[in-house]
N, C-alpha and C positions, 0 to 999 in steps of 0.2 A: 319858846315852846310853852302853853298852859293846857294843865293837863285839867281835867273838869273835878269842880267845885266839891267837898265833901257834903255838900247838903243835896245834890241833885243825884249821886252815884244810885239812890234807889228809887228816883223817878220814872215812872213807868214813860217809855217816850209816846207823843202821840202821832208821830208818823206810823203807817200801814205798812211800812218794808222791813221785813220779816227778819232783821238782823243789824246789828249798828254798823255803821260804816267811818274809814278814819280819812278825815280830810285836811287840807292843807288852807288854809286860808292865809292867801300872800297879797298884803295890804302895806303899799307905804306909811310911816309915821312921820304924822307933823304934828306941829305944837296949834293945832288947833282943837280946842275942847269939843268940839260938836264932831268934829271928823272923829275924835279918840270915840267918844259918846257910839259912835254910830257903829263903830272897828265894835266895840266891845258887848254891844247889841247884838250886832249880827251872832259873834262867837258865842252868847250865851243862848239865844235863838237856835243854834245848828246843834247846841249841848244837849238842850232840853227836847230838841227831837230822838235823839236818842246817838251823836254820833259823835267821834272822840273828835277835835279839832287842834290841829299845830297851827301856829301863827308865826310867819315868815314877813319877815319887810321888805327883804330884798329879793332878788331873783335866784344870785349865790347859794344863798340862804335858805330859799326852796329846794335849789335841787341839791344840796345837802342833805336836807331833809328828807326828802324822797327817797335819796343815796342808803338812807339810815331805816327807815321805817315800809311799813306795809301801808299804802297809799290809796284809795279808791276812788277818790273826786279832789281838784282842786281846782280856787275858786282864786284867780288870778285878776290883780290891776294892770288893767291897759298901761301905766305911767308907772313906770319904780325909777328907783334913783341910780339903778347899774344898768336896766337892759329893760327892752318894751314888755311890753306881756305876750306879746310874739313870740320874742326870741328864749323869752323864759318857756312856754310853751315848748318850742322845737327841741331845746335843751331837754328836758323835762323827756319828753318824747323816746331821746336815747338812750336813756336810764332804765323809763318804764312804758313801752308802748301802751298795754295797759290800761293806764291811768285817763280819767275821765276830765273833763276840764271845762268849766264856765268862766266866761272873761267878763270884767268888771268896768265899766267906766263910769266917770262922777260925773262930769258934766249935763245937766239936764240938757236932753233930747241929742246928745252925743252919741251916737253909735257908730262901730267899727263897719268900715267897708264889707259889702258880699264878701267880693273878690276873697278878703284877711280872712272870713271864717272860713268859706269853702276850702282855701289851700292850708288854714290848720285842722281843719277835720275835729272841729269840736262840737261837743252840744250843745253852746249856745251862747248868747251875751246877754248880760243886765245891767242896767243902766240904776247906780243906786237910788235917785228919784226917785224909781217904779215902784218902793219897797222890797221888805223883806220878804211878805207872803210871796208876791212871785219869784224872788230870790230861791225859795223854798222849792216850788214849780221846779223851778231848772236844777236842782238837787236830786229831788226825789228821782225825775228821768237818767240823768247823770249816776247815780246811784244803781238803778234797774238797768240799765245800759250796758253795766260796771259787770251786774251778777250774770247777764245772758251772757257776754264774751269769755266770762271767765270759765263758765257752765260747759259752753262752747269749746275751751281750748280744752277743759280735762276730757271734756268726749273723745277730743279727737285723739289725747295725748290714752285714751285706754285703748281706742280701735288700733292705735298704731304699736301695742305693746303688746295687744292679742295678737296681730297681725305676728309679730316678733316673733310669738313664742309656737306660736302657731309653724309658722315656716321654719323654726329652729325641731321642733319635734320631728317635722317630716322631712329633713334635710335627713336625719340621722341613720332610718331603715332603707331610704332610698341609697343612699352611701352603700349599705349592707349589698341590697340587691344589685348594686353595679357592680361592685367588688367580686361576687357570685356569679355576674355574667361572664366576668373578664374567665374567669376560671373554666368555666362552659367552654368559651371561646377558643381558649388555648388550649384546650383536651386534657384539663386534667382529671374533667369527670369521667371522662371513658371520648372514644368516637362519637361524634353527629354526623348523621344524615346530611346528607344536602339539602333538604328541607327543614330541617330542624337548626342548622346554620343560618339559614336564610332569617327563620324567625325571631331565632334569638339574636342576629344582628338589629330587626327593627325592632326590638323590644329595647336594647342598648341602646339605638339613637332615639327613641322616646323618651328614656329615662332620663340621655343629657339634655333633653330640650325640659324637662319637668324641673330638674334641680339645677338648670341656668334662670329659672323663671324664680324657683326656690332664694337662691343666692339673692337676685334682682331685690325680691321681696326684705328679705333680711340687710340689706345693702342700702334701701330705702329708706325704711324703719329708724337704721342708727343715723342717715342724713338729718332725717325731718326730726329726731330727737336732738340731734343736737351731740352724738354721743362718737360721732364715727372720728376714730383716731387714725392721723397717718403717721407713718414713718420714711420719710426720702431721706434716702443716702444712696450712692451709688449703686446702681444693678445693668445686671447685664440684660438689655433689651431684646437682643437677638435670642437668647437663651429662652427666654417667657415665650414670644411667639414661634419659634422651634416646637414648641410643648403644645400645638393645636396641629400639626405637622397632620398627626393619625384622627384628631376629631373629626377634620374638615369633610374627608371621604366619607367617614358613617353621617354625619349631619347629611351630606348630601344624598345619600343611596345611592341607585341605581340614577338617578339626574345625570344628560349625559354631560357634563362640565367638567373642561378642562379647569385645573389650579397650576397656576405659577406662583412660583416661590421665589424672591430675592431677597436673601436674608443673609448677611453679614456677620461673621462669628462674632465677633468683638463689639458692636455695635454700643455703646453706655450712655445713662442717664441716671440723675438724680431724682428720682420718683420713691414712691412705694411698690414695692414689688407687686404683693396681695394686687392691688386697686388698678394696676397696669395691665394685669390678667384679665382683671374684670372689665375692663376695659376693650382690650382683643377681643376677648371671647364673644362677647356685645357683638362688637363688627363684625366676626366670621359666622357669625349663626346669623346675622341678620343677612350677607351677602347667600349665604346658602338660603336661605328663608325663598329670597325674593331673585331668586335667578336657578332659570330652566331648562337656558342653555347657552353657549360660548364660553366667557371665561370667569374665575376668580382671579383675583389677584393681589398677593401680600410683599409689601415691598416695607423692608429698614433702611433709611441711610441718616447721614449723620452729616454735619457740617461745621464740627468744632464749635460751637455754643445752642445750637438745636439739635433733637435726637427727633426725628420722622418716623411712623408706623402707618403706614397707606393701606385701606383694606377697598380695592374696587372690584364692580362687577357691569356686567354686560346685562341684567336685570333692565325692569321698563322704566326704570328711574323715577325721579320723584319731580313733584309738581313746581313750578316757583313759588308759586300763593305755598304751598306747604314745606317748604324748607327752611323756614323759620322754628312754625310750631312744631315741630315732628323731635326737635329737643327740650318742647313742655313735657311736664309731665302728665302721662295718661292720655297723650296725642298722638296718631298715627297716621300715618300718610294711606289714603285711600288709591291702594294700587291693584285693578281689576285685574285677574288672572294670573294673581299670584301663587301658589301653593298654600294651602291653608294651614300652618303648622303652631299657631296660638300665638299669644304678644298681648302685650299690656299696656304698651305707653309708656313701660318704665325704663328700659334699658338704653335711648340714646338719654334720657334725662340723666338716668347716672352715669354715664359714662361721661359728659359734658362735665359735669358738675364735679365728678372726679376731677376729671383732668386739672379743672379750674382751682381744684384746691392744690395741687401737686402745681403749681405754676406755670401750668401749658394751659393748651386748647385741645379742642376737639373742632372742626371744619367740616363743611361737605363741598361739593361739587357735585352736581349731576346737570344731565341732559334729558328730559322726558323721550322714552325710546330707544338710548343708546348705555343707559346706564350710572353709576352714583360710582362716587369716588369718597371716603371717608378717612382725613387724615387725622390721627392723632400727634401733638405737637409738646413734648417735654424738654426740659433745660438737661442739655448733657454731660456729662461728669468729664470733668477737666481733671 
Protein backbone atom coordinates (compact mmCIF):
# COMPACT_ATOMS: atom_id res chain seq x y z
CA UNK A 1 0.00 0.00 0.00
CA UNK A 2 1.64 3.82 -0.79
CA UNK A 3 0.20 6.31 0.52
CA UNK A 4 0.84 9.89 -1.48
CA UNK A 5 4.10 11.66 -1.50
CA UNK A 6 4.72 14.56 1.08
CA UNK A 7 5.53 17.10 -1.51
CA UNK A 8 2.21 16.56 -3.52
CA UNK A 9 -0.23 16.47 -0.12
CA UNK A 10 -0.94 20.37 -1.05
CA UNK A 11 -1.30 20.05 -4.71
CA UNK A 12 -4.31 21.61 -5.83
CA UNK A 13 -5.66 18.45 -8.14
CA UNK A 14 -6.51 19.16 -11.69
CA UNK A 15 -9.39 16.96 -12.23
CA UNK A 16 -12.95 18.87 -12.10
CA UNK A 17 -14.73 16.18 -9.57
CA UNK A 18 -15.47 17.90 -6.75
CA UNK A 19 -13.80 15.66 -4.09
CA UNK A 20 -10.82 13.00 -3.99
CA UNK A 21 -11.53 9.64 -4.47
CA UNK A 22 -9.56 6.43 -2.97
CA UNK A 23 -8.73 3.80 -5.52
CA UNK A 24 -7.23 0.48 -5.83
CA UNK A 25 -4.82 -0.07 -8.42
CA UNK A 26 -4.25 -3.91 -8.64
CA UNK A 27 -1.28 -4.45 -11.11
CA UNK A 28 0.94 -7.53 -11.29
CA UNK A 29 4.82 -7.16 -10.42
CA UNK A 30 7.59 -8.16 -12.64
CA UNK A 31 11.08 -7.50 -12.68
CA UNK A 32 10.71 -5.51 -15.72
CA UNK A 33 11.90 -1.98 -15.51
CA UNK A 34 9.57 -0.38 -18.10
CA UNK A 35 6.37 -2.27 -16.78
CA UNK A 36 7.60 -0.90 -12.86
CA UNK A 37 8.31 2.68 -14.93
CA UNK A 38 4.70 2.56 -16.18
CA UNK A 39 2.95 0.91 -12.50
CA UNK A 40 4.51 3.89 -10.96
CA UNK A 41 3.54 6.45 -13.58
CA UNK A 42 0.22 5.65 -13.53
CA UNK A 43 -0.06 5.76 -9.43
CA UNK A 44 1.78 9.11 -9.35
CA UNK A 45 -0.71 10.30 -12.36
CA UNK A 46 -4.01 9.21 -10.36
CA UNK A 47 -2.07 11.03 -7.05
CA UNK A 48 -1.69 14.37 -8.70
CA UNK A 49 -5.27 14.26 -9.89
CA UNK A 50 -6.20 14.52 -6.60
CA UNK A 51 -7.15 10.83 -5.43
CA UNK A 52 -5.52 8.60 -2.73
CA UNK A 53 -4.23 5.28 -4.51
CA UNK A 54 -3.46 1.57 -2.79
CA UNK A 55 -1.43 -0.60 -4.94
CA UNK A 56 -2.30 -4.44 -4.88
CA UNK A 57 -0.46 -7.18 -7.01
CA UNK A 58 -2.44 -9.67 -6.48
CA UNK A 59 -6.17 -10.25 -6.51
CA UNK A 60 -6.11 -11.69 -2.59
CA UNK A 61 -4.50 -8.61 -1.96
CA UNK A 62 -7.23 -6.42 -3.49
CA UNK A 63 -9.99 -7.71 -1.91
CA UNK A 64 -8.22 -7.47 1.34
CA UNK A 65 -7.75 -4.40 0.73
CA UNK A 66 -11.13 -3.43 -0.17
CA UNK A 67 -12.07 -5.68 3.05
CA UNK A 68 -10.07 -2.92 5.12
CA UNK A 69 -10.66 0.46 3.51
CA UNK A 70 -13.35 2.85 1.91
CA UNK A 71 -13.08 2.04 -1.99
CA UNK A 72 -14.44 4.13 -4.92
CA UNK A 73 -12.85 2.89 -8.16
CA UNK A 74 -10.54 0.16 -8.94
CA UNK A 75 -8.38 -0.31 -11.74
CA UNK A 76 -7.80 -4.06 -12.20
CA UNK A 77 -5.29 -6.38 -14.63
CA UNK A 78 -6.72 -8.76 -16.79
CA UNK A 79 -3.66 -11.41 -15.85
CA UNK A 80 -2.49 -11.55 -12.00
CA UNK A 81 -0.65 -14.24 -10.73
CA UNK A 82 -3.72 -15.95 -8.43
CA UNK A 83 -6.88 -15.31 -10.20
CA UNK A 84 -8.10 -13.31 -13.64
CA UNK A 85 -9.21 -9.79 -13.31
CA UNK A 86 -12.71 -11.43 -13.72
CA UNK A 87 -12.65 -13.34 -10.85
CA UNK A 88 -10.99 -10.56 -8.80
CA UNK A 89 -13.83 -8.40 -10.00
CA UNK A 90 -16.79 -10.86 -8.84
CA UNK A 91 -14.86 -11.35 -5.67
CA UNK A 92 -14.47 -7.83 -5.18
CA UNK A 93 -18.31 -7.55 -5.95
CA UNK A 94 -19.28 -9.46 -2.65
CA UNK A 95 -17.53 -7.36 -0.32
CA UNK A 96 -18.61 -4.04 -2.06
CA UNK A 97 -21.27 -3.90 -4.79
CA UNK A 98 -20.46 -0.50 -4.80
CA UNK A 99 -17.20 -0.22 -5.96
CA UNK A 100 -16.52 1.08 -9.59
CA UNK A 101 -14.18 -0.91 -11.66
CA UNK A 102 -12.04 -0.37 -15.00
CA UNK A 103 -10.04 -3.45 -16.33
CA UNK A 104 -6.61 -3.35 -17.52
CA UNK A 105 -5.03 -5.17 -20.32
CA UNK A 106 -1.17 -4.83 -21.75
CA UNK A 107 -1.09 -6.38 -24.73
CA UNK A 108 -1.43 -3.84 -27.55
CA UNK A 109 -4.79 -4.10 -29.32
CA UNK A 110 -5.87 -6.83 -26.74
CA UNK A 111 -9.17 -6.31 -25.53
CA UNK A 112 -11.52 -8.34 -23.28
CA UNK A 113 -14.51 -9.98 -25.03
CA UNK A 114 -18.30 -8.01 -25.01
CA UNK A 115 -19.71 -10.89 -23.60
CA UNK A 116 -16.63 -10.61 -20.16
CA UNK A 117 -17.69 -6.81 -19.70
CA UNK A 118 -21.44 -7.04 -20.25
CA UNK A 119 -21.74 -9.89 -17.50
CA UNK A 120 -19.26 -7.98 -15.21
CA UNK A 121 -21.10 -4.74 -15.31
CA UNK A 122 -18.18 -2.49 -15.42
CA UNK A 123 -17.40 0.87 -16.77
CA UNK A 124 -15.07 -0.02 -18.91
CA UNK A 125 -11.56 -1.43 -20.24
CA UNK A 126 -8.09 0.01 -21.25
CA UNK A 127 -5.72 -1.28 -22.96
CA UNK A 128 -2.38 0.40 -21.52
CA UNK A 129 -1.00 1.26 -25.11
CA UNK A 130 -3.80 3.70 -25.28
CA UNK A 131 -2.21 5.77 -22.58
CA UNK A 132 -2.82 7.41 -19.46
CA UNK A 133 -4.87 10.34 -20.59
CA UNK A 134 -7.60 8.01 -21.48
CA UNK A 135 -6.85 5.85 -18.50
CA UNK A 136 -7.78 9.17 -16.85
CA UNK A 137 -11.30 9.26 -19.14
CA UNK A 138 -12.27 5.93 -17.66
CA UNK A 139 -11.52 7.28 -14.00
CA UNK A 140 -13.05 10.39 -13.89
CA UNK A 141 -16.60 8.46 -15.39
CA UNK A 142 -15.98 5.62 -12.88
CA UNK A 143 -15.49 8.17 -10.19
CA UNK A 144 -19.04 10.34 -11.17
CA UNK A 145 -20.68 6.79 -11.57
CA UNK A 146 -19.35 6.04 -7.90
CA UNK A 147 -20.88 9.61 -6.44
CA UNK A 148 -24.57 9.27 -8.33
CA UNK A 149 -25.17 5.56 -6.92
CA UNK A 150 -24.12 6.44 -3.75
CA UNK A 151 -26.20 9.93 -3.89
CA UNK A 152 -28.82 7.40 -4.86
CA UNK A 153 -28.66 4.70 -2.19
CA UNK A 154 -28.70 7.53 0.81
CA UNK A 155 -31.93 9.11 -0.95
CA UNK A 156 -33.43 6.13 -0.81
CA UNK A 157 -31.98 4.79 2.58
CA UNK A 158 -33.69 8.64 3.99
CA UNK A 159 -37.35 7.99 2.20
CA UNK A 160 -37.25 4.70 3.67
CA UNK A 161 -36.47 6.11 7.38
CA UNK A 162 -39.11 8.84 6.82
CA UNK A 163 -41.27 6.32 5.72
CA UNK A 164 -40.35 4.40 9.35
CA UNK A 165 -40.88 6.92 11.32
CA UNK A 166 -43.59 8.24 9.71
CA UNK A 167 -45.73 4.97 9.97
CA UNK A 168 -44.31 4.44 13.51
CA UNK A 169 -45.96 7.92 14.70
CA UNK A 170 -49.30 7.00 13.27
CA UNK A 171 -49.25 3.34 14.43
CA UNK A 172 -49.40 4.77 17.98
CA UNK A 173 -52.93 7.21 18.13
CA UNK A 174 -54.35 4.77 15.75
CA UNK A 175 -53.64 1.77 18.57
CA UNK A 176 -55.37 4.48 20.97
CA UNK A 177 -58.51 4.86 18.75
CA UNK A 178 -59.00 1.08 18.48
CA UNK A 179 -58.44 0.37 21.88
CA UNK A 180 -61.47 3.32 22.39
CA UNK A 181 -63.60 1.55 20.00
CA UNK A 182 -63.36 -1.93 21.56
CA UNK A 183 -64.68 -0.11 24.63
CA UNK A 184 -67.68 1.48 22.66
CA UNK A 185 -68.25 -1.83 21.52
CA UNK A 186 -68.53 -3.65 24.49
CA UNK A 187 -70.79 -0.89 26.55
CA UNK A 188 -68.61 0.38 28.58
CA UNK A 189 -69.32 3.86 27.46
CA UNK A 190 -72.96 3.53 28.28
CA UNK A 191 -75.64 1.74 25.41
CA UNK A 192 -75.52 2.31 21.39
CA UNK A 193 -78.13 2.59 19.26
CA UNK A 194 -78.41 0.24 16.61
CA UNK A 195 -77.08 2.74 14.37
CA UNK A 196 -74.54 3.94 16.08
CA UNK A 197 -73.29 0.17 16.51
CA UNK A 198 -73.46 -0.20 13.05
CA UNK A 199 -71.07 2.78 12.57
CA UNK A 200 -68.77 2.31 15.00
CA UNK A 201 -68.34 -1.41 13.68
CA UNK A 202 -67.18 0.04 10.17
CA UNK A 203 -65.03 2.63 11.71
CA UNK A 204 -63.24 -0.53 13.64
CA UNK A 205 -62.93 -2.42 10.31
CA UNK A 206 -61.27 0.76 8.71
CA UNK A 207 -59.01 1.38 11.33
CA UNK A 208 -57.69 -2.56 11.07
CA UNK A 209 -57.27 -2.24 7.34
CA UNK A 210 -55.38 1.45 8.05
CA UNK A 211 -52.81 -0.03 10.69
CA UNK A 212 -52.44 -3.47 8.73
CA UNK A 213 -51.20 -1.31 5.84
CA UNK A 214 -49.35 0.70 8.88
CA UNK A 215 -47.51 -2.44 10.08
CA UNK A 216 -46.88 -3.51 6.07
CA UNK A 217 -45.21 -0.19 5.91
CA UNK A 218 -42.99 -0.40 9.01
CA UNK A 219 -42.27 -4.26 8.24
CA UNK A 220 -40.93 -3.10 4.83
CA UNK A 221 -38.87 -0.37 6.07
CA UNK A 222 -36.69 -2.66 8.56
CA UNK A 223 -36.62 -5.44 5.43
CA UNK A 224 -35.13 -2.95 2.83
CA UNK A 225 -32.73 -1.69 5.86
CA UNK A 226 -31.50 -4.52 6.47
CA UNK A 227 -32.50 -4.16 10.11
CA UNK A 228 -35.42 -6.63 10.65
CA UNK A 229 -34.48 -9.35 13.42
CA UNK A 230 -36.17 -12.68 13.84
CA UNK A 231 -36.55 -14.96 16.53
CA UNK A 232 -37.66 -18.81 15.64
CA UNK A 233 -38.08 -21.12 18.42
CA UNK A 234 -40.97 -23.11 18.76
CA UNK A 235 -44.61 -21.59 18.77
CA UNK A 236 -47.90 -22.55 18.69
CA UNK A 237 -49.29 -22.06 15.19
CA UNK A 238 -52.72 -22.92 15.84
CA UNK A 239 -52.81 -20.35 18.63
CA UNK A 240 -51.64 -17.13 16.32
CA UNK A 241 -54.23 -17.96 13.70
CA UNK A 242 -57.07 -18.65 16.38
CA UNK A 243 -56.20 -14.78 17.19
CA UNK A 244 -57.94 -13.61 13.63
CA UNK A 245 -61.02 -16.01 14.61
CA UNK A 246 -63.07 -12.36 15.53
CA UNK A 247 -61.12 -10.07 12.79
CA UNK A 248 -62.17 -12.11 9.95
CA UNK A 249 -66.19 -11.18 10.48
CA UNK A 250 -65.64 -7.26 10.90
CA UNK A 251 -63.01 -7.26 7.81
CA UNK A 252 -65.75 -8.82 6.10
CA UNK A 253 -69.04 -6.88 7.12
CA UNK A 254 -72.04 -7.47 6.05
CA UNK A 255 -70.27 -9.67 2.71
CA UNK A 256 -72.35 -12.50 2.67
CA UNK A 257 -69.38 -15.23 3.08
CA UNK A 258 -69.33 -18.18 4.80
CA UNK A 259 -65.63 -18.91 6.98
CA UNK A 260 -64.51 -22.21 7.71
CA UNK A 261 -62.19 -22.91 10.13
CA UNK A 262 -59.93 -26.06 10.66
CA UNK A 263 -57.47 -25.40 13.12
CA UNK A 264 -55.92 -27.82 15.35
CA UNK A 265 -55.04 -26.96 18.88
CA UNK A 266 -51.54 -28.05 19.14
CA UNK A 267 -50.44 -27.50 15.82
CA UNK A 268 -46.11 -26.24 16.18
CA UNK A 269 -43.47 -24.69 14.29
CA UNK A 270 -40.21 -23.08 14.61
CA UNK A 271 -40.84 -19.56 13.23
CA UNK A 272 -41.07 -16.34 14.78
CA UNK A 273 -44.27 -15.64 16.31
CA UNK A 274 -44.53 -11.55 15.59
CA UNK A 275 -43.72 -12.39 11.67
CA UNK A 276 -46.23 -15.50 11.45
CA UNK A 277 -49.02 -13.07 12.46
CA UNK A 278 -47.98 -10.85 9.98
CA UNK A 279 -48.02 -13.33 7.88
CA UNK A 280 -51.93 -14.58 8.50
CA UNK A 281 -53.13 -11.47 8.81
CA UNK A 282 -51.60 -10.59 5.02
CA UNK A 283 -53.72 -13.77 3.85
CA UNK A 284 -57.12 -13.08 5.71
CA UNK A 285 -57.40 -9.44 4.80
CA UNK A 286 -56.51 -10.15 1.40
CA UNK A 287 -59.05 -13.40 1.06
CA UNK A 288 -61.70 -10.87 2.78
CA UNK A 289 -60.42 -8.05 0.37
CA UNK A 290 -61.18 -10.00 -2.82
CA UNK A 291 -64.06 -12.37 -2.18
CA UNK A 292 -67.95 -11.32 -2.23
CA UNK A 293 -69.36 -14.28 -1.96
CA UNK A 294 -69.10 -18.46 -1.11
CA UNK A 295 -66.50 -19.18 1.07
CA UNK A 296 -63.15 -18.40 3.16
CA UNK A 297 -61.23 -20.87 4.25
CA UNK A 298 -58.40 -21.41 7.09
CA UNK A 299 -56.89 -24.58 7.45
CA UNK A 300 -53.51 -25.85 9.93
CA UNK A 301 -52.04 -29.21 9.63
CA UNK A 302 -48.91 -30.51 10.31
CA UNK A 303 -46.99 -33.55 9.11
CA UNK A 304 -44.11 -34.13 11.43
CA UNK A 305 -41.37 -32.07 9.77
CA UNK A 306 -43.73 -29.27 7.88
CA UNK A 307 -46.33 -27.00 9.82
CA UNK A 308 -49.16 -25.85 6.88
CA UNK A 309 -51.37 -22.44 7.25
CA UNK A 310 -53.81 -22.55 3.97
CA UNK A 311 -55.74 -19.35 3.76
CA UNK A 312 -58.36 -19.93 0.30
CA UNK A 313 -61.08 -18.29 -1.02
CA UNK A 314 -63.90 -18.54 -3.58
CA UNK A 315 -62.82 -14.77 -4.88
CA UNK A 316 -62.23 -14.37 -9.14
CA UNK A 317 -58.67 -15.59 -8.53
CA UNK A 318 -55.82 -14.50 -10.04
CA UNK A 319 -54.34 -14.42 -13.56
CA UNK A 320 -51.34 -16.88 -14.59
CA UNK A 321 -49.21 -13.97 -16.36
CA UNK A 322 -49.74 -12.49 -12.60
CA UNK A 323 -48.94 -15.07 -10.11
CA UNK A 324 -45.61 -14.53 -10.30
CA UNK A 325 -45.35 -10.80 -9.95
CA UNK A 326 -48.17 -10.32 -7.42
CA UNK A 327 -45.09 -11.34 -4.63
CA UNK A 328 -42.86 -8.32 -6.13
CA UNK A 329 -43.02 -5.67 -4.38
CA UNK A 330 -45.52 -2.75 -5.21
CA UNK A 331 -47.39 -5.38 -7.79
CA UNK A 332 -50.86 -6.25 -7.83
CA UNK A 333 -52.96 -8.45 -9.59
CA UNK A 334 -55.36 -6.49 -11.67
CA UNK A 335 -58.89 -8.12 -10.50
CA UNK A 336 -62.09 -6.14 -11.95
CA UNK A 337 -64.90 -6.28 -9.44
CA UNK A 338 -63.19 -6.50 -6.64
CA UNK A 339 -64.30 -4.45 -3.55
CA UNK A 340 -62.08 -1.49 -3.38
CA UNK A 341 -60.59 -1.64 0.18
CA UNK A 342 -56.89 0.02 -0.59
CA UNK A 343 -53.44 -2.22 -1.03
CA UNK A 344 -50.05 -1.48 -1.87
CA UNK A 345 -48.09 -4.04 -3.30
CA UNK A 346 -46.51 -4.79 -0.14
CA UNK A 347 -48.09 -7.37 1.80
CA UNK A 348 -47.69 -10.60 -0.30
CA UNK A 349 -43.95 -9.28 -0.74
CA UNK A 350 -43.57 -9.37 2.92
CA UNK A 351 -45.14 -12.18 3.71
CA UNK A 352 -43.06 -14.28 1.08
CA UNK A 353 -40.00 -12.83 2.08
CA UNK A 354 -40.89 -13.36 5.74
CA UNK A 355 -41.60 -16.63 5.35
CA UNK A 356 -38.27 -17.22 3.38
CA UNK A 357 -36.36 -15.89 6.08
CA UNK A 358 -37.93 -18.24 8.90
CA UNK A 359 -37.14 -21.32 6.46
CA UNK A 360 -40.46 -21.94 4.76
CA UNK A 361 -42.32 -20.68 1.85
CA UNK A 362 -45.08 -18.87 0.98
CA UNK A 363 -47.22 -20.69 -2.38
CA UNK A 364 -50.30 -19.84 -4.32
CA UNK A 365 -52.74 -21.70 -6.27
CA UNK A 366 -55.42 -20.25 -8.01
CA UNK A 367 -57.81 -20.80 -10.79
CA UNK A 368 -59.17 -17.46 -12.62
CA UNK A 369 -63.09 -17.64 -11.57
CA UNK A 370 -63.08 -20.17 -8.92
CA UNK A 371 -60.63 -18.79 -6.56
CA UNK A 372 -56.84 -18.57 -4.94
CA UNK A 373 -55.50 -20.83 -2.35
CA UNK A 374 -52.39 -19.35 -0.38
CA UNK A 375 -50.30 -21.57 1.65
CA UNK A 376 -47.87 -20.63 4.08
CA UNK A 377 -45.02 -23.52 4.66
CA UNK A 378 -42.84 -23.48 8.09
CA UNK A 379 -40.32 -26.16 9.70
CA UNK A 380 -42.31 -27.77 12.69
CA UNK A 381 -41.05 -28.15 16.11
CA UNK A 382 -40.01 -31.49 16.87
Amino acid sequence: MDSQQPNQINQQPESDLAEPFSQIFVDRAEADWAFDLLREATRQLLEREGHSVLLASTGEEACSLLAGETVHVMLVDHSLPDMTGAEVIEKCRTIDDLVQTVLLTSEPGAYPPRELLRRLAIQGHHNKSDGLEKLLQYVDTACRTHSLLESSRQAERLKQQLLANVSHELRTPLNVILGFLDLIREGTCGPLAPEGTEAVTTIHRHALVLLHLINDFLDMSKLQAGAMQLTCEPVCVSMIVDEFRDALPILLGEVPVNVRWEVPPDAQAVADSGKVRVIVQNLISNAAKFTNEGEIGVEVRTNGTQTYVTVSDTGPGIQPDDQARIFDLFEQADVPGSRRLGGTGIGLYLARTLSRLMGGDLTLESTPGSGSSFTLRLPAAR
